[in-house]
N, C-alpha and C positions, 0 to 999 in steps of 0.2 A: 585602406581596404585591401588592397592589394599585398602589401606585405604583414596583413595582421591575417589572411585567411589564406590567401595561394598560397605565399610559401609554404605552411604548414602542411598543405593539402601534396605541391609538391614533393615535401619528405614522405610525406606516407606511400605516395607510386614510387619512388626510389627505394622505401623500405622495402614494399611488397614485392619488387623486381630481385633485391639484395636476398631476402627470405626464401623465395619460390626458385630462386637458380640454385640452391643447396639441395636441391633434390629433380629428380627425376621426374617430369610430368608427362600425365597422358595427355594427348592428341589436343584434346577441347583445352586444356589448362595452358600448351603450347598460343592456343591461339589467343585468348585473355593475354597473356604475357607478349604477346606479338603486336596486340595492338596498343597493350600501355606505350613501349618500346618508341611506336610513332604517331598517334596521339599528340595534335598538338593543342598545348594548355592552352594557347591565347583565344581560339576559338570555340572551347567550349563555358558555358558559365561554369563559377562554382557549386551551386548547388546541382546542377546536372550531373557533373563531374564528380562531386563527392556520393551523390545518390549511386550513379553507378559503379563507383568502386567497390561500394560497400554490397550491392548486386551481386558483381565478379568474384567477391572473396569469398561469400555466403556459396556457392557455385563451387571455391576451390575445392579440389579432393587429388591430392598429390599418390603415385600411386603408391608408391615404396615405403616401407617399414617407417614407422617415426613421423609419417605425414600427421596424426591426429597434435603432435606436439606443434607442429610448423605453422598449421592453420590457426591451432590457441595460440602462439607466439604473437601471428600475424594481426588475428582478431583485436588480440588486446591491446596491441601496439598502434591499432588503425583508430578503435573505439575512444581510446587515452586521448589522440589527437584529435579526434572530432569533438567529445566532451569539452575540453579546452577550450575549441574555436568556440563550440557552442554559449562559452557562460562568458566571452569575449565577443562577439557579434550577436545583437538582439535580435537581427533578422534573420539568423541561424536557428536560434536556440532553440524553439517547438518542436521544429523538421529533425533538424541534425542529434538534437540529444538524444529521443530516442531509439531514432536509426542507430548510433554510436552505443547505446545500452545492447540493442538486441543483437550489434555484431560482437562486442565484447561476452554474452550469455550464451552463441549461435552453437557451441561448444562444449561437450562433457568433459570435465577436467575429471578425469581416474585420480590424480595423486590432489585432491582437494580435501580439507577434510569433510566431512560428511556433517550438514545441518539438521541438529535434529531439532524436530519439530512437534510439539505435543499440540494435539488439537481435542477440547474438548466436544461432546456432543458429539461424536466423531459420524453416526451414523443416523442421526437425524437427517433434516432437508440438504438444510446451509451444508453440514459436516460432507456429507454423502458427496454434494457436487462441489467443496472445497480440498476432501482430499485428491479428488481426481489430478485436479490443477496443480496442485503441491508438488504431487507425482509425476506430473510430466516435466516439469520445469520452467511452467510460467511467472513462479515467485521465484526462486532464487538462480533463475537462467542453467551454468550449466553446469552448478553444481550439485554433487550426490545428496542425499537426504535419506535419514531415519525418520521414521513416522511413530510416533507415540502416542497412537488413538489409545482416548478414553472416555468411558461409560458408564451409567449407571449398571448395578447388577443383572437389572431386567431386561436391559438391551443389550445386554452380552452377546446373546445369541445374531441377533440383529447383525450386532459388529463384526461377527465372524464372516457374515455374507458378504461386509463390504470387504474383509481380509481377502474373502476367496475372488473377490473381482479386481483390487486391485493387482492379486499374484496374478490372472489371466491377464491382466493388460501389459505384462513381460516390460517394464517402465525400467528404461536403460540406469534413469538415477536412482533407485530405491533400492539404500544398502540391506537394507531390514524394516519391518512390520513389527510392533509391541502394541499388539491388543490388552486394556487392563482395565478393571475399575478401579485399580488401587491407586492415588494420589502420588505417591510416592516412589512405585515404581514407572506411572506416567511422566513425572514431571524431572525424573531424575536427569542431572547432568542437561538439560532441555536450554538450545538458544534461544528457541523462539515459542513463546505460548499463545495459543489462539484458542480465546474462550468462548466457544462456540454455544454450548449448552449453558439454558437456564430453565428454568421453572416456566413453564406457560401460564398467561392470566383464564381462568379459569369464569363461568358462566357466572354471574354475580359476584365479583372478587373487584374491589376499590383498588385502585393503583397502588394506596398507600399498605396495602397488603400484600403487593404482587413483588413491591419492591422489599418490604418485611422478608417474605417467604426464598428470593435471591440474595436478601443479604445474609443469610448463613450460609447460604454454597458458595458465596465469594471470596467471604471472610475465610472460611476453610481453603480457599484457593489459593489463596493470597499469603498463607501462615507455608503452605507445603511448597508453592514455590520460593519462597526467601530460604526452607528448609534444604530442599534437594535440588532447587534448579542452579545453572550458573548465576555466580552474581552481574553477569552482562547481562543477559538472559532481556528481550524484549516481550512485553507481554502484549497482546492486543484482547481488546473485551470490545464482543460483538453480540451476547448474549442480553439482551433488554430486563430492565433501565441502563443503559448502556454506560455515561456518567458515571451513576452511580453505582453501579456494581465497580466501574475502574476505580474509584477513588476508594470504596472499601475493598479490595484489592490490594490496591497500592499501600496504605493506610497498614494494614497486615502483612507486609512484606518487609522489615526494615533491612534488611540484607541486600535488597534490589533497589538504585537509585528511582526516583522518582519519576524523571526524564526516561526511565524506560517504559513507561504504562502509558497506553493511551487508548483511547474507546473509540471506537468507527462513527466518523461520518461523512466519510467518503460517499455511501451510497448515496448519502442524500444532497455531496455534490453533482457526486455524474447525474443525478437524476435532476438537478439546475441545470449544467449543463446541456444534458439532452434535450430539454423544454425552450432553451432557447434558441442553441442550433434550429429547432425546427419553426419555432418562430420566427426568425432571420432567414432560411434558408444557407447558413451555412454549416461548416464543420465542427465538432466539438473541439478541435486543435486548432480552430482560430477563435478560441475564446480563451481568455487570460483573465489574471482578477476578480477571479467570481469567487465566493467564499460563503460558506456556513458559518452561523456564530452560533454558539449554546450549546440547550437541550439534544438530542438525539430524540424530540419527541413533535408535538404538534404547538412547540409554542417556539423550535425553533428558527431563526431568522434568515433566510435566505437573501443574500445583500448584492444589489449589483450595482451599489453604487462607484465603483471603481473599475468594473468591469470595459474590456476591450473587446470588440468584437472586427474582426480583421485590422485592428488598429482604431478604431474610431469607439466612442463610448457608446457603452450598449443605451444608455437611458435617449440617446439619438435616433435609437431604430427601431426603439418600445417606448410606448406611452402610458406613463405614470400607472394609467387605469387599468392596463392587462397586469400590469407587475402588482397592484395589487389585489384586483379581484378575482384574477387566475394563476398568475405565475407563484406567488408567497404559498395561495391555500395547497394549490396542485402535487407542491413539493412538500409542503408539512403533510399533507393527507395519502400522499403516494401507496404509503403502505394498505391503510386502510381500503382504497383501491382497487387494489391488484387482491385482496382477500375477498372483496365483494364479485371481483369479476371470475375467480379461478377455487375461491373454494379455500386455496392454502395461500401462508404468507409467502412475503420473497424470499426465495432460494437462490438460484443460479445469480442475481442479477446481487445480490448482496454478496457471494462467496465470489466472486469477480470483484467487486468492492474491496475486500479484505486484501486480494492480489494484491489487487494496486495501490493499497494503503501500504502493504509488505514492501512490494519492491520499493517506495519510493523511500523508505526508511534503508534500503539495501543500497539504492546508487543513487540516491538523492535527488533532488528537484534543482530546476532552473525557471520555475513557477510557482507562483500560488496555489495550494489546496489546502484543503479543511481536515484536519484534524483535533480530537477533544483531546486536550492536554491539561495536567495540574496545575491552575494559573498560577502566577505568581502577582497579583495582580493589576495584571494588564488591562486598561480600560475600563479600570475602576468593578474589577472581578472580584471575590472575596477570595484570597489565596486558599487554594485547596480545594477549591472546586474543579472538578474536569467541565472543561470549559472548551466548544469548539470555539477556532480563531483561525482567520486566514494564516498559513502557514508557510514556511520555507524548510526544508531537510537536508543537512548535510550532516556528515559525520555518524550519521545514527541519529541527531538528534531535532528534532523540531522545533523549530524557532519561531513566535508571533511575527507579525508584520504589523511594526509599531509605525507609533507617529501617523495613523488614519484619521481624516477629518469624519469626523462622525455628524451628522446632521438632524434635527429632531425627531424625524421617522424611526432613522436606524436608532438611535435613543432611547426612543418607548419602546422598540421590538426588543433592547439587550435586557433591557431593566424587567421586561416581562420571564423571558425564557430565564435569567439572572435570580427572580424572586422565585421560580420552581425551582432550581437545583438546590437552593437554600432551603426549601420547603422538605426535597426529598434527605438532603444532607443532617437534617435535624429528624427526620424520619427513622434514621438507622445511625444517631451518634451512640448509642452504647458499641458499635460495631466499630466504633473509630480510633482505636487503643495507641496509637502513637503518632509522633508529631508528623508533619510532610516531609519534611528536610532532614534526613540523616544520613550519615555516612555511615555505607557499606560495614559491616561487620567482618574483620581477616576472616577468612575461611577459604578452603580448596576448592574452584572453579569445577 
């Protein structure tokens, strides 16, 4: 333990000492650097120790010309090291990794290039409190970003309001604003798409219509991104049926790997999450292995059979009977919920969702969460279904968490949410024009 976390921890106070003595500091940074200096390691723990360096550095502000480069130097070089510890020490990893994300992000980097970002729907509910956050730098930390809001023709005007309030909020990362309705000059050169906007279900309108009337805006989605967007380009579809509009999406894009599209079901983790922290009385960062499978709808499966809650199994500190006559419904019906209680669906708490579905696809996970992805399939999924599955994310890309004992509950729950997706997927096959698996087509990024 000792030589797999101090020493490491030690090189970072000898970096940051080595780093902050190349420049000139005020007064308060003098005294930070005074007390690394004689600070002694052996009586503080590690994680105190590393919590407050990362404190002190977030703090730095060197005064002289070139300090914004020293503090990024420093950040990145501290973050790097804690990351490491973090996916090498399990008792680190919850605390430290994202400590170590947000001092690596604490950071405007000027010479980065700039993420652009096309958000559909842009000035609906979701869009309206999604751009905000884009804009400040809670998704991609502290790098610049182009916004490539897009609209229907009729909420042109709409989008122009959220233009003139994102220009007042003088947003240190936003190179530029592209208000459009046009496809193509929205999704042009675009890393990241976030499909915000769909068709709403309408008073008397059968699902199987709802999903009808979204699969042409997707399908069109899907043909203009493989057209104008990069071919790295990650998409996210947030817009409901959520599934299914990604897989008819993806399905219309052969130019974008498949591994880049994925449909949200983040919300309707955190929203396990939340239900059981408050159940337990603990923190949602002492809960690990909790997972969504399926649908993005009322037939999906909220699983906690694997579940850790401070270390110990959650099926330990909840009995059978809350998990299923409150905990399963609470979280497939959430939405439904929060529309009886306020009038409108989730906004802020779903474009918070989308966040942190983004980031973790940005600096990866050292947990489990729920993402819908193209099965390949996994756990007897039909391949090509957008399928939520507990997940892992590195490199950009989402990985299942195979080899789960599945038990006959969690069985009947796949097979259910499993025989919808099938139901909607044959719903919208004239929409489905080319295989799953293709490779990229040459063309200029």
């Amino acid at each position: 333990y000792q030589r797999r976390v101090r020493g490491p921890i030690i090189s970072a106070r000898t970096m940051f000492l080595k780093l902050v003595g190349r420049r000139t500091l005020k007064k308060s940074n003098k005294k930070i650097v005074g007390s690394y200096r004689t600070r002694s390691l052996a009586t503080k723990t590690p994680k105190g120790d590393v919590a407050k360096l990362i404190e002190d550095v977030l703090k730095f502000s060197p005064s002289k010309s070139g300090a914004k480069d020293v503090k990024q130097e420093l950040a990145s070089a501290i973050g790097n090291v804690l990351i490491k510890q973090a996916k090498e020490e399990p008792a680190l990893v919850s605390k430290f990794h994202n400590l170590a994300i947000g001092l690596k992000n604490s950071v405007v980097d000027d010479n980065a290039e700039p993420v652009r970002v096309a958000i559909t729907g842009a000035s609906g509910q979701i869009g309206y409190a999604l751009v905000m956050r884009v804009a400040s730098g809670q998704m991609f930390g502290g790098r610049p970003v182009i916004l490539q809001l897009i609209e229907l023709p009729q909420a042109m005007k709409s989008l122009q309001g959220v233009v003139m309030e994102l220009k007042d909020c003088a947003f240190p990362l936003v190179r530029d604003i592209i208000p459009t309705d046009d496809l193509a000059k929205g999704f042009e050169d675009t890393d990241w798409a976030l499909l915000v906007g769909a068709a709403p279900r309408k008073k008397g309108m059968e699902r199987g219509d709802l999903i009808k009337a979204n699969g042409s805006i997707f399908s069109a989605q899907g043909k203009a991104l493989s057209k104008y967007a990069k071919n790295t380009c990650h998409t996210v579809v947030v817009g409901n049926p959520a599934n299914t509009n990604a897989m008819i999406a993806q399905r219309n894009a052969p130019n974008i790997p498949a591994e880049n599209f994925s449909a949200l079901t983040r919300l309707d983790h955190n929203r396990g999450l939340a239900q059981l922290a408050q159940k337990t009385g603990s923190s949602v960062t002492d809960i690990t292995k909790f997972a969504i499978w399926g649908n993005h709808s009322a037939t999906q499966y909220p699983d906690i059979s694997h579940t850790l809650i401070k270390g110990k199994p959650a099926r330990e500190l909840v009995d059978q009977k809350w998990v299923q006559e409150y905990f399963i419904p609470c979280v497939q019906q959430r939405g439904a919920e929060i529309i009886a209680a306020r009038g409108l669906s989730s906004a802020a708490s779903a474009a918070s969702a989308v966040v942190d579905h983004v980031r973790d696809y940005v600096n990866g996970t050292t947990e489990w969460t729920s993402v819908a992805i193209a099965s390949k399939g996994e756990y007897n999924i039909q391949p090509g279904l957008f399928f939520s599955y507990p997940t892992t994310i590195q490199g950009g890309v989402a990985s299942v968490v195979e080899s789960l004992s599945v038990d006959s509950f969690s069985t009947e729950k796949l097979e259910l949410t499993h025989k919808e997706l099938q139901k909607e997927r044959d719903t919208v096959a004239s929409l489905l024009p080319c295989l799953l698996y293709t490779s990229p087509s040459p063309r200029d990024s």
